[in-house]
C-alpha positions in Angstrom: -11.5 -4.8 1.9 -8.0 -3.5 0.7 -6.1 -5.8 -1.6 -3.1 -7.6 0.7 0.6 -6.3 -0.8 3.2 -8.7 -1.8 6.9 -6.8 -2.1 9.4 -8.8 -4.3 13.2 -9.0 -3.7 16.1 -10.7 -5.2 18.8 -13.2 -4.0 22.3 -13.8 -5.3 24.5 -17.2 -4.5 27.8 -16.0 -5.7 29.7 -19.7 -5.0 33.8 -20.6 -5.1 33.3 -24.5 -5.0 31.7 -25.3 -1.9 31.9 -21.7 -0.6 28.7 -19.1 -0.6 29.8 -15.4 -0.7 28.0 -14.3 2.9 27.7 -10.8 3.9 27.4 -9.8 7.9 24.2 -6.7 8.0 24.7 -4.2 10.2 23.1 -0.6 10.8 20.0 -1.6 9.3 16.7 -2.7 10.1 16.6 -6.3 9.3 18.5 -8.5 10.1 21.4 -6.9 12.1 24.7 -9.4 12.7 23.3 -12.0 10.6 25.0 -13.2 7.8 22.6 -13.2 4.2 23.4 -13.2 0.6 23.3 -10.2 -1.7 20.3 -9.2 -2.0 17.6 -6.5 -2.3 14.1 -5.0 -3.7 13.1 -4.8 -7.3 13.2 -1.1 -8.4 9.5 0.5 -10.3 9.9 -1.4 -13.9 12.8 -3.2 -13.4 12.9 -6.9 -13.9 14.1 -9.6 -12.1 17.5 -10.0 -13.4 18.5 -6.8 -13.9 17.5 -6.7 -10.3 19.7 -9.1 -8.8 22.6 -7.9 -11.5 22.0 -4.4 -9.9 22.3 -5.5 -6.2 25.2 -7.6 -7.0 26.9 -4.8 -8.3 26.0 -2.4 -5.9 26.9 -4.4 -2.9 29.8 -7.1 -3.7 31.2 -4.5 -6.9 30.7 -7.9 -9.5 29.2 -7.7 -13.1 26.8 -10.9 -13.3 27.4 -12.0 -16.6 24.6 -15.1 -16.6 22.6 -16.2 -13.5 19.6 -19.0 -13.1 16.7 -18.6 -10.9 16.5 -21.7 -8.5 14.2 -21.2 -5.9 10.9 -19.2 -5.6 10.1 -18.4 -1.7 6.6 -16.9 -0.4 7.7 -15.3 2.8 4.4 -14.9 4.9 4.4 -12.1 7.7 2.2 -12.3 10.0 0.5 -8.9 11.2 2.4 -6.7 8.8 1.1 -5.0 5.7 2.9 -7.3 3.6 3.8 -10.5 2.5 7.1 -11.3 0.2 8.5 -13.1 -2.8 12.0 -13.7 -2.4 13.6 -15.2 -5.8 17.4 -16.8 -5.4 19.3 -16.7 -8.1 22.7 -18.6 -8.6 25.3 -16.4 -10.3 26.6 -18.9 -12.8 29.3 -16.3 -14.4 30.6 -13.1 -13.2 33.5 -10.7 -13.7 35.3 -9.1 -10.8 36.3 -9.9 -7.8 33.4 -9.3 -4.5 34.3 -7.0 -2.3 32.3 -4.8 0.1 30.9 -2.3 -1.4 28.3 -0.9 1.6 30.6 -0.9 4.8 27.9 1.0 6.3 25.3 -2.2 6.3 27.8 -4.7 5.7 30.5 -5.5 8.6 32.1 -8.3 6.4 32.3 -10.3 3.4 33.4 -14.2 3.8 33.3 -17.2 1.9 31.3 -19.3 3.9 29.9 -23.1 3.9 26.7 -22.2 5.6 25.9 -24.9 7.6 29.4 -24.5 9.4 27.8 -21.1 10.5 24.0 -22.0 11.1 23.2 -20.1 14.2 24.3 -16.9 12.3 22.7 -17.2 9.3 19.3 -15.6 8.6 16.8 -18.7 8.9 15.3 -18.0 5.8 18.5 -18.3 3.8 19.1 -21.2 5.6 16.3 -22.6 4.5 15.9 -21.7 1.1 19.7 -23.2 0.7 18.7 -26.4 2.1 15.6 -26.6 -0.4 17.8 -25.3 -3.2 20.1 -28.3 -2.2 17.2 -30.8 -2.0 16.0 -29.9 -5.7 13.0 -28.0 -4.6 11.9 -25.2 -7.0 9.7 -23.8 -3.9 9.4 -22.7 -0.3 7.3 -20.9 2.2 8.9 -19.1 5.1 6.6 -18.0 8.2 8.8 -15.0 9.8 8.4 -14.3 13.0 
């Protein structure tokens, strides 16, 4: 029996006050229309913050200065090859100002409270923003 794969990627919450920074995918395929944070796979040897400094950078053009990790989530896929650990991470400081950086996956950047905007927002952010709210450190998300 082969050994089951888990891939790891990395979440940012860039906030102004009640505000989360959102991004709208497009051209891609995950996800398409939905709005999600900035985010993406660690790289061979890279760790964990570097990897969510990296996507910041490369998609919303900030420098994280400091950031906490706040919620852990097991993502369990059913009938693929692969399971995931997703790791949010609140940007406590940055410099810069976000802007889009990848118009070719991104249609749009907005400042958004997300439960205003529910039914577009990815159901696993949703829900690791509502357990990240509720003081939970944890999370599994079954995705269909």
């Amino acid at each position: 029996m082969s050994r089951h794969s888990v891939h790891i990627a990395v979440f940012a919450i860039i906030r102004h006050g009640e505000r989360i920074l959102m991004l709208r995918r497009q051209n891609t395929q995950h996800e398409n229309g939905y709005l999600t944070l900035p985010a993406g796979h660690l790289e061979e040897s890279e760790n964990m913050y570097a990897a969510v400094s990296r996507e910041a950078h490369e998609e919303v053009g900030i420098e994280v200065e400091s950031c906490t990790l706040v919620h852990t989530m097991h993502v369990l896929c059913p009938n693929q090859t692969a399971d995931y650990v997703y790791l949010f991470f609140n940007i406590d400081t940055y410099e810069g100002t976000p802007k889009n950086m990848e118009p070719e996956k991104c249609s749009e950047l907005l400042w958004a409270h997300p439960s205003e905007r529910e039914d577009h927002v990815s159901g696993y952010i949703t829900q690791a923003l509502l357990s990240i709210k509720e003081g939970m450190s944890g999370s599994t998300y079954i995705y269909h």
